[in-house]
TORFI-874382 format. One line per 3 residues: number of its first residue (from 0); for each residue x negated, y, z negated of C-alpha. Coordinates in steps of 0.02 Angstrom, whole numbers, plus 32768, in hexadecimal, padded with zeros to 4 digits. Layout:
NUM = X Y Z ~ ...
END
This chain:
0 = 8324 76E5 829C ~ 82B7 7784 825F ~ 827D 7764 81B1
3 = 8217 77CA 813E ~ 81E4 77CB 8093 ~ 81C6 7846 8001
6 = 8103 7870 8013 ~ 8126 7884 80D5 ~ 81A0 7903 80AE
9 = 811A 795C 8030 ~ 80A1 795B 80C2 ~ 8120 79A8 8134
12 = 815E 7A33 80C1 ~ 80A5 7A66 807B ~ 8052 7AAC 810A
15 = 80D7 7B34 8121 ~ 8119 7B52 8075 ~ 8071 7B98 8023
18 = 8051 7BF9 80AB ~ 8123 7C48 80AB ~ 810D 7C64 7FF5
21 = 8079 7CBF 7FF3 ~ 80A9 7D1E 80A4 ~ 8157 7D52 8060
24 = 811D 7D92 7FB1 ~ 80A9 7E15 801F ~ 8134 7E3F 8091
27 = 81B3 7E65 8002 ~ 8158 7EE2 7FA0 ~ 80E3 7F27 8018
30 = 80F0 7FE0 8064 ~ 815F 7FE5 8111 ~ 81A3 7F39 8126
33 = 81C0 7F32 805E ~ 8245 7FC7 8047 ~ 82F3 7FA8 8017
36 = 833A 7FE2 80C3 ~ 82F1 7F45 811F ~ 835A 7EAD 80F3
39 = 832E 7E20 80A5 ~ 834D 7DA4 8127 ~ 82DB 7E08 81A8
42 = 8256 7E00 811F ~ 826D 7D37 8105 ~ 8271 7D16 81C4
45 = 81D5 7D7C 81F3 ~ 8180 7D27 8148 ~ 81A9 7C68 8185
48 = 817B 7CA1 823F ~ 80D3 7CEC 81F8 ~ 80AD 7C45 81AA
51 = 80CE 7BD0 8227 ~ 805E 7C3C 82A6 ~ 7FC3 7C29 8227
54 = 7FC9 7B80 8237 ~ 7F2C 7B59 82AA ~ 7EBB 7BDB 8248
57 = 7EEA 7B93 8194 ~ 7E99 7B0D 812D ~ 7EEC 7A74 80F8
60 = 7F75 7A85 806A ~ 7F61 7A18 7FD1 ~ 800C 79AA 7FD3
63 = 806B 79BF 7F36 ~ 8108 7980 7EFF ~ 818C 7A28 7EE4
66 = 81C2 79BD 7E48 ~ 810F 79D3 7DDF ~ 80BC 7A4A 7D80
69 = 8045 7A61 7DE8 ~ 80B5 7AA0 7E7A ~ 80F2 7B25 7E01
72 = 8048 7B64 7DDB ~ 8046 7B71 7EA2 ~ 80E4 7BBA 7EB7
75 = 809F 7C49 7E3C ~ 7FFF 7C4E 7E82 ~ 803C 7C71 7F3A
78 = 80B0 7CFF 7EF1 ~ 8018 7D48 7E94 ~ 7FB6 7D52 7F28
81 = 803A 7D97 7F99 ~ 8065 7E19 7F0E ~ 7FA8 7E48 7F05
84 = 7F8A 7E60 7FB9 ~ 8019 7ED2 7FC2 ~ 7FF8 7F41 7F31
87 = 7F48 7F45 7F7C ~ 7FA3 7F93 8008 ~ 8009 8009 7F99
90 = 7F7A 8042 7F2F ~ 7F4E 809A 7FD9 ~ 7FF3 80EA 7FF9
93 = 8008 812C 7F4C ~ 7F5D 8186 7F5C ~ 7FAF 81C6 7FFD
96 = 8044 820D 7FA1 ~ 7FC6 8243 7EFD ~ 7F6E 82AF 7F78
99 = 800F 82FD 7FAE ~ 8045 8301 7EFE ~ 7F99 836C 7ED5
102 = 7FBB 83DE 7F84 ~ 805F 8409 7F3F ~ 804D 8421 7EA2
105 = 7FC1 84B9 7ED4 ~ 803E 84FB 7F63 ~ 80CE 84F7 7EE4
108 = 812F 8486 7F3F ~ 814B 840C 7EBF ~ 81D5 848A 7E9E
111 = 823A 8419 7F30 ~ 824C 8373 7EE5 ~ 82D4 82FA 7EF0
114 = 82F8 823B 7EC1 ~ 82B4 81DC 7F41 ~ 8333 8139 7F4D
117 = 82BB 80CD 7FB6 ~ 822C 80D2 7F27 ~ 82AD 80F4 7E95
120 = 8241 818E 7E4B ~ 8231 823E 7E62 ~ 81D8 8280 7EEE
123 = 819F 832D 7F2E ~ 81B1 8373 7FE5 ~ 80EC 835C 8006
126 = 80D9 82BA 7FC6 ~ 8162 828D 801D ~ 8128 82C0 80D5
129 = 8077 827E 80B6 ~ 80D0 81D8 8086 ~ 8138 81DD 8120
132 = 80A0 8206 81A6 ~ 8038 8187 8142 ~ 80B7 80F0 8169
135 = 80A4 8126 8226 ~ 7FE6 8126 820E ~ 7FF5 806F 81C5
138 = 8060 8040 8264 ~ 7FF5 8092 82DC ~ 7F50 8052 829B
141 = 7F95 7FA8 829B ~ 7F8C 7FA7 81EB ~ 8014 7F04 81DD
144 = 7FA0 7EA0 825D ~ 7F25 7EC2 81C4 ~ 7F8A 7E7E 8143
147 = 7FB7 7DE2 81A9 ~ 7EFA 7DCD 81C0 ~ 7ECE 7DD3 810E
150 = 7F63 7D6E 80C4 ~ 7F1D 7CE1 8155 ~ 7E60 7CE8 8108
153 = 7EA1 7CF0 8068 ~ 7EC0 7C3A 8055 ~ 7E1A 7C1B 8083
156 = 7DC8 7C9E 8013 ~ 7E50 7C61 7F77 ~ 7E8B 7BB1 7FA1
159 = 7F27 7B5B 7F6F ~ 7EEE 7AEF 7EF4 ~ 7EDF 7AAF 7E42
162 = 7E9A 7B5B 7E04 ~ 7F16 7BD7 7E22 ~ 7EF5 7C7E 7DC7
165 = 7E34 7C63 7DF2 ~ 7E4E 7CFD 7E76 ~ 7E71 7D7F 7DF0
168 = 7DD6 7D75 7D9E ~ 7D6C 7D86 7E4F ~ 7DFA 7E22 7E9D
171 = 7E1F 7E72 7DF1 ~ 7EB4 7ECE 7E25 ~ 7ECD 7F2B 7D7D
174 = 7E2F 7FA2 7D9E ~ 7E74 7FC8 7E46 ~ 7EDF 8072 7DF9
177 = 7E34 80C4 7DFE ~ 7E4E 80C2 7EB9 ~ 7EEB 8142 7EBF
180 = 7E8D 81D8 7E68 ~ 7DE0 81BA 7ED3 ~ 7E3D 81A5 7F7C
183 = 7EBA 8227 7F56 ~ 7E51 82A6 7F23 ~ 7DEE 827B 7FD7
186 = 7E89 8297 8035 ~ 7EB4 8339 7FDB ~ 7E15 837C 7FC0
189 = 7E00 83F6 8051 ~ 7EB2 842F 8034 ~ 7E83 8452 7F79
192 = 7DE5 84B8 7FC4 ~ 7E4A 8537 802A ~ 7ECC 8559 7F96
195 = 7E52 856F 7F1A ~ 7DE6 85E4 7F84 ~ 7EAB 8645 7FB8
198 = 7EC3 8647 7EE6 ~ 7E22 86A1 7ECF ~ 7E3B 8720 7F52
201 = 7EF3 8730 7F09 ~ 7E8F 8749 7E63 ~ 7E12 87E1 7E91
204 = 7EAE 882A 7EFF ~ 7EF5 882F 7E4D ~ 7E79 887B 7DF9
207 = 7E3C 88EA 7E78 ~ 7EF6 893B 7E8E ~ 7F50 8906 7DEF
210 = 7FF2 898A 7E41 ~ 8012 8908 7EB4 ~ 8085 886D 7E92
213 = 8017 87E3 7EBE ~ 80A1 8764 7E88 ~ 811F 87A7 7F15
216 = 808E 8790 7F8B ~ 8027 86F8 7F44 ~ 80AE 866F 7F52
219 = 80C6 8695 8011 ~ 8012 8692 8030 ~ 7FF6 8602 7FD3
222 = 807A 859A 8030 ~ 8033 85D2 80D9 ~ 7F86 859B 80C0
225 = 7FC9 84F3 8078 ~ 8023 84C9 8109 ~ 7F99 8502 8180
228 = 7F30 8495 8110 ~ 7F99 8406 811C ~ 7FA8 8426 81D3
231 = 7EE1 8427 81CA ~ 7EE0 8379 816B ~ 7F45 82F1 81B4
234 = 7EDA 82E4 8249 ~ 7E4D 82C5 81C1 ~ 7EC0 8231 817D
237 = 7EA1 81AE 81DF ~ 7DFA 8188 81AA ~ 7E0A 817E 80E4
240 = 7EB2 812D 80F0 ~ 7E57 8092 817C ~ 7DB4 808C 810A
243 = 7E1B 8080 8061 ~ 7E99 8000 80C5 ~ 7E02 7F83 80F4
246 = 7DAA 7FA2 8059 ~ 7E46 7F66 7FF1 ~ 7E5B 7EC4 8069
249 = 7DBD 7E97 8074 ~ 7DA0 7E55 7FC5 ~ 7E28 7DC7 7FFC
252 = 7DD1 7D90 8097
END
């Protein structure tokens, strides 16, 4: 006859349940996999499937009854983690969309915006397209094989254990903001360059021939060299989006 007891079953459940917790937090909120349109059973399946692959390349788990206080602290710990890997991830993309935000507002196309029902806020047309291509970029650059990678050396850089908000002191996530206005100013910079340089020939055009109506013609100029500028800049994407991406993960490895 099989027969277990209670601290068997602790030792069973453990090695899989710190790991799902942590692994599912970062897959609910984070960029892609984390929108509203995938469901929520897709998200728990590929989160328990995730942690029972890590396995072989995690430490041991500390066995903990679910009925103490200590497995609560745990419980919240895992979650914090998960969350804080994910809005590491974020933090990138919303630079992405800032610089779009920036490009649009100098082309005037922040004129087009529209309530965005995925993100529950108001977007513009730019910031909205640079969003989109970036989500490819993350696919293409295996940018979720990155995430699994860092959530696995996580528990050895931030252990489960009896000190669970120790890994906000050494990550800091609340000075990470500064990293949407340097990034997105990267991103948009050369696009800022041409439309300032079009705005000052648009200004001496003005004050060279004040007879002609350099509103009927600046607005269509100014929307053509924004789009040849954004044309010009999403090859030049990659690079500041992948060094910003690593940069952001390493600090949990």
């Amino acid at each position: 006859m099989l027969t277990f007891n209670e601290a068997q079953v602790w030792a069973w459940i453990s090695p899989v349940l710190w790991p799902f917790l942590r692994v599912l937090a970062m897959l609910g909120t984070m960029p892609v996999i984390g929108q509203r349109s995938v469901p929520m059973r897709v998200k728990v399946a590929l989160a328990f499937l995730i942690a029972v692959v890590m396995q072989p390349s995690l430490p041991a788990m500390p066995v903990v009854a679910l009925d103490s206080s200590l497995a609560l602290m745990l419980v919240v710990q895992q979650v914090l983690i998960g969350l804080s890997i994910a809005f590491a991830v974020r933090i990138v993309f919303a630079a992405v969309e800032f610089a779009g935000e920036i490009g649009g507002l100098q082309m005037g196309l922040n004129f087009a915006g529209f309530f965005d029902p995925i993100t529950r806020s108001q977007s513009t047309a730019l910031s909205t397209f640079f969003s989109a291509m970036v989500s490819w970029l993350f696919i293409v650059i295996n940018g979720h094989l990155l995430l699994i990678v860092a959530v696995s050396q996580s528990f050895v850089a931030f252990p489960v254990g009896e000190a669970p908000f120790a890994f906000l002191k050494a990550v800091r996530p609340e000075m990470w903001g500064a990293e949407i206005f340097s990034l997105g100013l990267w991103i948009a910079l050369p696009l800022i360059a041409m439309l300032l340089f079009t705005n000052l020939v648009l200004g001496i055009i003005a004050r060279v021939a004040q007879q002609m109506n350099i509103f009927a013609i600046g607005f269509p100029l100014t929307m053509t060299v924004g789009l040849v500028g954004v044309l010009l800049t999403l090859p030049l994407m990659q690079m500041p989006f992948t060094t910003a991406l690593e940069r952001m993960l390493t600090m949990f490895r």
